[in-house]
C-alpha positions in Angstrom: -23.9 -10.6 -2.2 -22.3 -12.8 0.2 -19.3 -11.7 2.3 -17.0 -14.2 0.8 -18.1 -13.6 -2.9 -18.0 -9.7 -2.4 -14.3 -9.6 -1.2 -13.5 -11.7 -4.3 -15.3 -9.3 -6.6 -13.9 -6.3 -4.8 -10.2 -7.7 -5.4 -10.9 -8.3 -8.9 -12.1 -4.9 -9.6 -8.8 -3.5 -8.1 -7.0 -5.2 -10.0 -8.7 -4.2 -13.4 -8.9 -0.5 -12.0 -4.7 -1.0 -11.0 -3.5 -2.2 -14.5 -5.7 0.2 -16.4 -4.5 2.8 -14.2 -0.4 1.4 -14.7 -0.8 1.4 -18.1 -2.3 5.0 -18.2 0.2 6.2 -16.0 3.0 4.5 -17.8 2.3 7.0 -21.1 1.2 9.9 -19.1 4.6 9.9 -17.6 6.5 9.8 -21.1 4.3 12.5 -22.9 4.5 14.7 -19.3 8.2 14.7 -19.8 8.2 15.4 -23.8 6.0 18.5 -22.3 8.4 19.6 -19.9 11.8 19.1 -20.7 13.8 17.4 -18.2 14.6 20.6 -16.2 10.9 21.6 -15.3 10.2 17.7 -14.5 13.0 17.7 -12.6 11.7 20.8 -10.4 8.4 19.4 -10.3 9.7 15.8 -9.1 12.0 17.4 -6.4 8.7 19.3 -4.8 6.3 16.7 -5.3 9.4 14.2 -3.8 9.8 17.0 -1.1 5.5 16.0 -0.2 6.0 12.0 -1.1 7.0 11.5 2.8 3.1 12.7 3.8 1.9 9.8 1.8 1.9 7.6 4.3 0.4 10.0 6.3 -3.0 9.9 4.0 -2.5 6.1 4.2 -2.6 6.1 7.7 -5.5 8.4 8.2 -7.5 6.5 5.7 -7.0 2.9 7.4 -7.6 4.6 10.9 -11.0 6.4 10.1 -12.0 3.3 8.3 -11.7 1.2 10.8 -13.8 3.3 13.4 -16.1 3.3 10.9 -16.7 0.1 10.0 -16.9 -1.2 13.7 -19.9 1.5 14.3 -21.1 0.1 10.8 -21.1 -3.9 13.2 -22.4 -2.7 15.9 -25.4 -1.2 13.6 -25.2 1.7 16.0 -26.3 4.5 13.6 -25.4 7.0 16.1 -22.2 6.4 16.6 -21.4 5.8 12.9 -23.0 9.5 12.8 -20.8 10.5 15.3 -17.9 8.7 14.1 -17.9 10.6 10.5 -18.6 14.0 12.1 -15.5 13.8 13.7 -13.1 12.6 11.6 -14.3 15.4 9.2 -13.1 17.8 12.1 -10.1 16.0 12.7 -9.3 15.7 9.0 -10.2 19.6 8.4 -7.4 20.4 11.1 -4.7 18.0 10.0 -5.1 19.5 6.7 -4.8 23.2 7.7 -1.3 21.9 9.9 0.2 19.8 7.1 -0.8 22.9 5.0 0.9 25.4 7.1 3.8 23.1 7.6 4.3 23.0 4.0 4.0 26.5 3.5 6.9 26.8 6.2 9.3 23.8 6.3 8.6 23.2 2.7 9.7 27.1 1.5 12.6 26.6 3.8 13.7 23.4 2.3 13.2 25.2 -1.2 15.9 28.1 -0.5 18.3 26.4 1.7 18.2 22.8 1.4 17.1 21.9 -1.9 19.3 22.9 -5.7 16.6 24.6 -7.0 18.1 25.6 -11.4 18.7 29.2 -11.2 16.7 31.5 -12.5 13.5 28.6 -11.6 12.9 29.4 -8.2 9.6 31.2 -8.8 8.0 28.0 -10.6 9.5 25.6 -7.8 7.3 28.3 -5.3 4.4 28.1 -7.4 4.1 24.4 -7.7 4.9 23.7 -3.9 2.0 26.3 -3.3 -0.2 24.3 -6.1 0.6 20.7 -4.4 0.0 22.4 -1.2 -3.5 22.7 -1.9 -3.9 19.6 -3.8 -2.7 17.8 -0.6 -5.3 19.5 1.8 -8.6 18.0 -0.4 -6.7 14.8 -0.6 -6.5 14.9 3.4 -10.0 15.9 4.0 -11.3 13.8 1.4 -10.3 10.6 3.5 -13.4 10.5 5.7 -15.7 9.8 2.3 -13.0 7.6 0.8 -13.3 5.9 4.5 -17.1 5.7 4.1 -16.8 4.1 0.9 -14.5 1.2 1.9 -16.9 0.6 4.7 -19.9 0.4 2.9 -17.4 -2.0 0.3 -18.1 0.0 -3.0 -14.7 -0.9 -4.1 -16.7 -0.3 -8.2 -17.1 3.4 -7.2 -13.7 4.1 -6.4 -11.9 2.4 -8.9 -14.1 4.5 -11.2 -13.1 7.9 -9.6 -8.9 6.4 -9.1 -9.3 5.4 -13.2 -11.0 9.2 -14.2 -7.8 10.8 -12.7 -5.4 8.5 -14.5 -7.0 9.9 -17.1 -7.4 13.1 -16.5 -3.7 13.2 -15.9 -2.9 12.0 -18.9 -5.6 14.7 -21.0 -3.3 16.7 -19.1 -0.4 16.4 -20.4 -1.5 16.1 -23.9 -2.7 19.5 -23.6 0.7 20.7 -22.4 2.0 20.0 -25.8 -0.2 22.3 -27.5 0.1 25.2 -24.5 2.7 28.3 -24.9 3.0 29.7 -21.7 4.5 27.8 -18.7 3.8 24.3 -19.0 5.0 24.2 -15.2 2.6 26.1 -13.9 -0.6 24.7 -16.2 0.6 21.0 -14.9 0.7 22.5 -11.2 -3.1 24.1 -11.7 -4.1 20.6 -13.5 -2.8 18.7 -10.0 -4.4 20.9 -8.0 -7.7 21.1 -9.7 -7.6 17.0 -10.1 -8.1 16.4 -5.8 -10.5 19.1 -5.6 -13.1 17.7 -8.6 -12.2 13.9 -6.6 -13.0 15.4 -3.3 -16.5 17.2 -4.7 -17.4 13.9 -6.2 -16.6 11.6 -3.2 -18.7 14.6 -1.1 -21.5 14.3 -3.3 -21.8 10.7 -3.9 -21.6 9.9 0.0 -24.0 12.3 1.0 -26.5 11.0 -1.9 -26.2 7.4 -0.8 -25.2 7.2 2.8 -27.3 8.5 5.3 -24.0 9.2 8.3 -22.5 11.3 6.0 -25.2 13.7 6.1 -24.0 16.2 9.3 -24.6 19.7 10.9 -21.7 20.9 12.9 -21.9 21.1 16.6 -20.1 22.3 19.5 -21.0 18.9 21.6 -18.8 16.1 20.4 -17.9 12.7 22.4 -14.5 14.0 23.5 -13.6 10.2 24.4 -14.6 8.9 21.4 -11.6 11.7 19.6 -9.0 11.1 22.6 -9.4 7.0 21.4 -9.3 7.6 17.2 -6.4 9.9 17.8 -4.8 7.4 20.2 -5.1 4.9 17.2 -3.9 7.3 14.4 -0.7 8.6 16.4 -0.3 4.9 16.9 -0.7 4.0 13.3 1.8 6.9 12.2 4.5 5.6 14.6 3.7 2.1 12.3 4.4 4.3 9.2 6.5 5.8 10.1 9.0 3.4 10.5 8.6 1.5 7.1 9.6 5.0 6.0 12.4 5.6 8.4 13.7 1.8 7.3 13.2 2.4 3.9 15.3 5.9 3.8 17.3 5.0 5.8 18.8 2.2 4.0 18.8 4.2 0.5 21.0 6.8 2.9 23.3 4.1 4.1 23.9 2.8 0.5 24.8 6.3 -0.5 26.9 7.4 2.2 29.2 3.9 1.7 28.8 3.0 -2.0 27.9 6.1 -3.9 25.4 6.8 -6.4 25.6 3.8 -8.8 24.4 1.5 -5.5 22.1 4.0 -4.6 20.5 3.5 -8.1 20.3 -0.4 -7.8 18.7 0.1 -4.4 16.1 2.9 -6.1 15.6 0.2 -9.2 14.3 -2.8 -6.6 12.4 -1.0 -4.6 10.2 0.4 -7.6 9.7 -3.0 -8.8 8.4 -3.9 -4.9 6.3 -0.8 -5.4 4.7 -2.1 -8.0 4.2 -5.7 -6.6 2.7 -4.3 -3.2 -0.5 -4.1 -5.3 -1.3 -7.5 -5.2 -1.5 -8.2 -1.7 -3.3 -4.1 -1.0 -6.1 -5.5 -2.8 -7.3 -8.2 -0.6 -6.4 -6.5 2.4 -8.7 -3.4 1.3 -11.1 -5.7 0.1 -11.4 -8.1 3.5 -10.5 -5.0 5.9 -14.3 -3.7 6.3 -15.9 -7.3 6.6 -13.1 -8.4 9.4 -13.2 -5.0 11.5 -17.2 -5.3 11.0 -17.6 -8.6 12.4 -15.6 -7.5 15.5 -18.2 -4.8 15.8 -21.1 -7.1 15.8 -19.0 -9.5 17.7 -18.6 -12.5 16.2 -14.8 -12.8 17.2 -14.6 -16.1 16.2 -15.4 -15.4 12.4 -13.3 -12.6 12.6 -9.7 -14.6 13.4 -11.0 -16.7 10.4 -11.3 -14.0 8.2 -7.7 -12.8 9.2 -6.1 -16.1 9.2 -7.4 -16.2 5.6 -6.6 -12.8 4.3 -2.9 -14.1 5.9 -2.7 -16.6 3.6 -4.5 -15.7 0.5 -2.1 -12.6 0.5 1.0 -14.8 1.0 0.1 -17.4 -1.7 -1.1 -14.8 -4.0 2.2 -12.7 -3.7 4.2 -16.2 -3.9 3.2 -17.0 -7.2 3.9 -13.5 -8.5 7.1 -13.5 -6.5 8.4 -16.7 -7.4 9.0 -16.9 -11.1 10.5 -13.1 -10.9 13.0 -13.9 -8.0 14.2 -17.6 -10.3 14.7 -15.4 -13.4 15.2 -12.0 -12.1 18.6 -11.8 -14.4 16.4 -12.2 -17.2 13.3 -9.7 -16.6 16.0 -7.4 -15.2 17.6 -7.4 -19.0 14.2 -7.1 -21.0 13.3 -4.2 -19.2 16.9 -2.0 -18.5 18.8 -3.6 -21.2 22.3 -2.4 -19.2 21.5 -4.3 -15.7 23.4 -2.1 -13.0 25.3 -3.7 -10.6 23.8 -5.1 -7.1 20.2 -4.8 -8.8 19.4 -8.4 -9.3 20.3 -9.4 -5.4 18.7 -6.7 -3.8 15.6 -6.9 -5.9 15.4 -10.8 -4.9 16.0 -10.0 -1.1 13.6 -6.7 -1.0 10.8 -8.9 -2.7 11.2 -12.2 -0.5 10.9 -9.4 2.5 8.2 -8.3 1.1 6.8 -12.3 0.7 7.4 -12.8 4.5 6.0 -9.8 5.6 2.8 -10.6 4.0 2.1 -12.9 7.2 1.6 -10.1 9.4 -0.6 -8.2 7.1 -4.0 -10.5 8.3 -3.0 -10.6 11.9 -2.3 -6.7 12.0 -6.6 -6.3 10.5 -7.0 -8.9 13.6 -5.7 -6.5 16.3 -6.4 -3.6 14.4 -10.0 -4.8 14.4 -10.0 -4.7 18.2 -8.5 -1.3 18.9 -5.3 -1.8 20.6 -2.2 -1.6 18.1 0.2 -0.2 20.7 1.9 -3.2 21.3 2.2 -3.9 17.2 3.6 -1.2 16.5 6.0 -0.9 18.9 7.4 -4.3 18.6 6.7 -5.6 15.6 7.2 -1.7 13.2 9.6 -0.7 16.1 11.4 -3.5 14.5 12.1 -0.9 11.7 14.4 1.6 13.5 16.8 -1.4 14.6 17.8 -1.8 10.7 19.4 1.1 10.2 21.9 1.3 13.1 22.7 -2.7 12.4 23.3 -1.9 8.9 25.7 0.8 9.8 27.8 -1.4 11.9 27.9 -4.1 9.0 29.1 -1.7 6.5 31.4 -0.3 8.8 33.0 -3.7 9.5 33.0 -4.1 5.4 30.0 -5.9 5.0 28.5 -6.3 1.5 25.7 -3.7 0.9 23.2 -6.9 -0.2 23.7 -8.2 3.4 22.2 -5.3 4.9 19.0 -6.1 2.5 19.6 -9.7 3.6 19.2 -7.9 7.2 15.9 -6.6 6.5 14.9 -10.4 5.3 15.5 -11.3 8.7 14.1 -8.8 10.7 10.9 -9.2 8.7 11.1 -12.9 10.0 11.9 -12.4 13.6 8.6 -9.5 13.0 6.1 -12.8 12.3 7.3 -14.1 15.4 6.0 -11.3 17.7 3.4 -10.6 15.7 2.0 -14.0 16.6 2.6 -13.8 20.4 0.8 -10.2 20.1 -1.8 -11.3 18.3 -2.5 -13.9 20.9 -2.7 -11.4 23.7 -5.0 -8.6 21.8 -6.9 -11.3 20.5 -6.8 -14.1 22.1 -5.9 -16.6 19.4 -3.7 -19.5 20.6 0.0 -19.7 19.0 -1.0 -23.5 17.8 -3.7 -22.3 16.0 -1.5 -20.2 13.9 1.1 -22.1 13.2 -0.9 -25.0 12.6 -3.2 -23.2 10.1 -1.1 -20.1 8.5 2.5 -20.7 9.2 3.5 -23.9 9.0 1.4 -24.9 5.7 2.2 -21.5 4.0 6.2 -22.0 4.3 6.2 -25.2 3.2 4.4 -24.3 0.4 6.6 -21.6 -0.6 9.8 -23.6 -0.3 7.7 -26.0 -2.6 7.2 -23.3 -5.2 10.4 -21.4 -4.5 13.0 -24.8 -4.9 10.5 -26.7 -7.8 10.7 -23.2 -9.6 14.6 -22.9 -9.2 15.5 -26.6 -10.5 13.5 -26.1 -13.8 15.0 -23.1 -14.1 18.6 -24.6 -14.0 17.0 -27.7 -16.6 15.7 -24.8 -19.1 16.8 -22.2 -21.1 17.1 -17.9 -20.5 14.0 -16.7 -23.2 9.9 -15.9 -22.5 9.1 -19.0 -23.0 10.9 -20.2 -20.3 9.7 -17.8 -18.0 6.0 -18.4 -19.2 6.8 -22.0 -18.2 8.0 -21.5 -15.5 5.2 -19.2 -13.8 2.9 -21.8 -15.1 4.5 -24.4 -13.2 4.8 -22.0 -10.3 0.7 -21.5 -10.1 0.7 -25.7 -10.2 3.5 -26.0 -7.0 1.6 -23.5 -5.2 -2.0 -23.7 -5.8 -2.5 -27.4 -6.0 -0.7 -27.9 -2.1 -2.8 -25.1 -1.3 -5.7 -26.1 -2.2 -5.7 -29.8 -0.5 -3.0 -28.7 2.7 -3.2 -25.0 3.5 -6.8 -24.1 3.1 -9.8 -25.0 5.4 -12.9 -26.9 4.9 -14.8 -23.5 5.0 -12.1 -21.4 2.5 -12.1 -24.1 -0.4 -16.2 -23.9 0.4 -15.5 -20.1 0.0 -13.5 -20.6 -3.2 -16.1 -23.0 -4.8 -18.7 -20.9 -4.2 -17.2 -17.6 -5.4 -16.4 -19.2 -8.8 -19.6 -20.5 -8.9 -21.0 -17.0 -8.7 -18.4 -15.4 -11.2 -19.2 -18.3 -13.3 -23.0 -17.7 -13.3 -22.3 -13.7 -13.6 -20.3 -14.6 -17.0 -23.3 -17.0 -18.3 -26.0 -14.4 -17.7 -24.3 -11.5 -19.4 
């Protein structure tokens, strides 16, 4: 399959494996909490919220190890590769036994002194901290076979395995219903024992199928080749780290000057950006192993063009989902909560178009990423992050609306394109022309295209689906049709034709 076609097919099958997986997850959720009662999902929310913050940890890990292996998998160096894997099974073994002991320690801690823990519960909040515990430690050292899999592109595989533990969650808590003893503690075991089956599979697949997976331990290792992946990973957590730090921080801000009620709002739009992240994660994971690989065999040339496409497939595609919910965000807010809070609607439109602009950056951070050194991105461009919260508290203090401060995080996201484009021209040597010429300037104008044509028929037309279905129809027109004859180049609308071509044969033949 052809590079091009594959990172279409991949994207389509992660978007099948997401809204299976949504939909799954959707009733899981309801029948988990019939199973509980609210008090034991409560406890079991407040310990698995007290381990959400190592999340982007794994996410972290996962993009780092995969891109060391993918550039070995370029340079068709199978030693290396070999190498590669061996230790960032070492390294994962280790940062699993620290975030394990850490939890053991901090998290206890946090259970008795920090955290309202029902009375009389504290026993089952112990047992299921213990039971997530585990469960994260195969998640962590399960990263260096999830790695190899995104390498070698089997995106089929691993929606398979992410789709058998939606479901397996959801067996789950049907058989709570019909279980006397402590449905805690039987949910805990069941999302403990859930990692560990993914983990033996993963294992067992990669060491079937791909050869540098199959390793004996040994006390000589390239000691260079770990100071450089854990450069990249400490690097890389700095990055995450400050999307978190931004991201809590506001939610603090909000409830320190506004209360609970704003809190909420701010809780509500950030779940619905959750869920739109999706869209643009699929074409990154799907066009991350052929852009880092191409640098490994390099062929820098075809890798800025990958990247400068993966920038604007993943703006576009987010603008048309973007668009049609940011015109009748008062609308979709009602279906769906019936009593719309206030705040909700504007900080839902301002967190999404943050999230629209930041999609920019997401191409040109494979580019650099791709080359090694991210030091300079993520100090100036996720050090951006830390600067939101201390401005925020200023506004506020001076008696600043709390939307502004979202409106803040718009901008900052902004100025972030900006000096992401004068890093990327210094890590990899693209010319500041060249990008605005090709990504920015065409992918703007295109969204205030879609963004103002999508708002005026909105004022002409009525408040009901229909509407809404018309106007996402005329959304995919505004933005696909400019695309298509201003934004793309000669060899992406070659790359287009010829993936539909290929789908379209697929389709005939089965």
């Amino acid at each position: 399959m052809q590079a091009g076609n594959r990172i279409i097919f991949n994207t389509l099958v992660m978007y099948g494996r997401y809204l299976v997986s949504m939909v799954v997850t959707l009733f899981s959720s309801r029948w988990i909490l019939l199973a509980l009662g609210a008090e034991d999902f409560g406890i079991y929310s407040l310990v698995a919220g007290l381990l959400a913050m190592l999340l982007f940890l794994n996410m972290t890990m996962t993009s780092s190890t995969q891109r060391y292996l993918a550039f070995a998998a370029g340079k068709g160096d199978f030693k290396l590769w070999n190498e590669t894997f061996y230790i960032s099974i070492l390294l994962h073994l280790l940062i699993g036994i620290l975030i394990v002991l850490m939890i053991e320690s901090v998290g206890v801690f946090m259970l008795h002194n920090v955290l309202q823990v029902p009375n009389g519960k504290m026993h089952l909040a112990e047992f299921t901290l213990h039971c997530l515990s585990v469960s994260t430690f195969f998640t962590v050292i399960s990263v260096p076979y999830h790695a190899t899999l995104l390498t070698h592109e089997n995106i089929v595989f691993i929606s398979v395995i992410q789709i058998t533990e939606s479901l397996l969650k959801f067996a789950s808590a049907i058989v709570l219903l019909s279980y006397s003893g402590s449905r805690l503690k039987l949910y805990a075991l069941c999302m403990m024992a859930i990692p560990l089956l993914s983990m033996s599979v993963y294992r067992w697949y990669c060491k079937k199928n791909y050869q540098e997976t199959r390793i004996k331990f040994s006390r000589n290792v390239d000691v260079s080749l770990i100071k450089q992946m854990l450069q990249f990973t400490g690097w890389n957590m700095i990055g995450g780290f400050g999307s978190l730090f931004r991201t809590q921080g506001v939610a603090m801000l909000m409830n320190s000057f506004f209360g609970v009620l704003v809190n909420a709002a701010y809780g509500i739009a950030t779940q619905v950006n959750g869920q739109m992240q999706f869209f643009s994660l699929a074409i990154m994971t799907a066009a991350r192993p052929q852009i880092v690989k191409n640098e490994g065999m390099g062929d820098r040339r075809h890798m800025l063009d990958l990247s400068k496409a993966t920038c604007k497939f993943t703006f576009l595609l987010f603008l048309i989902v973007a668009t049609p919910l940011v015109v009748k965000m008062p609308f979709i807010l009602k279906i769906w909560l019936k009593e719309v809070p206030p705040y909700v609607v504007s900080f839902t439109r301002l967190v999404i178009l943050a999230n629209l602009v930041s999609q920019l950056t997401k191409g040109l951070y494979m580019a650099i990423e791709s080359v090694g050194n991210i030091k300079y991105f993520q100090i100036f461009v996720n050090g951006l992050h830390f600067v939101v919260l201390p401005l925020g508290y200023i506004m506020l203090k001076f008696g600043m609306r709390p939307s502004d401060v979202l409106l803040l995080v718009v901008i900052e996201e902004i100025v972030g394109i900006l000096i992401s484009v004068f890093v990327a021209k210094n890590v990899t040597g693209i010319t500041i022309t060249e990008l605005v010429k090709d990504v920015l300037f065409p992918t703007f104008l295109i969204a205030f295209i879609a963004l103002f044509g999508a708002y005026y028929l909105g004022l002409q037309i009525g408040n009901d689906w229909l509407c809404t279905v018309c106007i996402t129809l005329a959304t995919i027109v505004l933005v696909c049709v400019p695309a298509y004859f201003f934004a793309l180049s000669e060899n992406e609308k070659y790359f287009l034709r010829s993936a539909v071509n290929s789908l379209q044969k697929r389709w005939r033949k089965k």
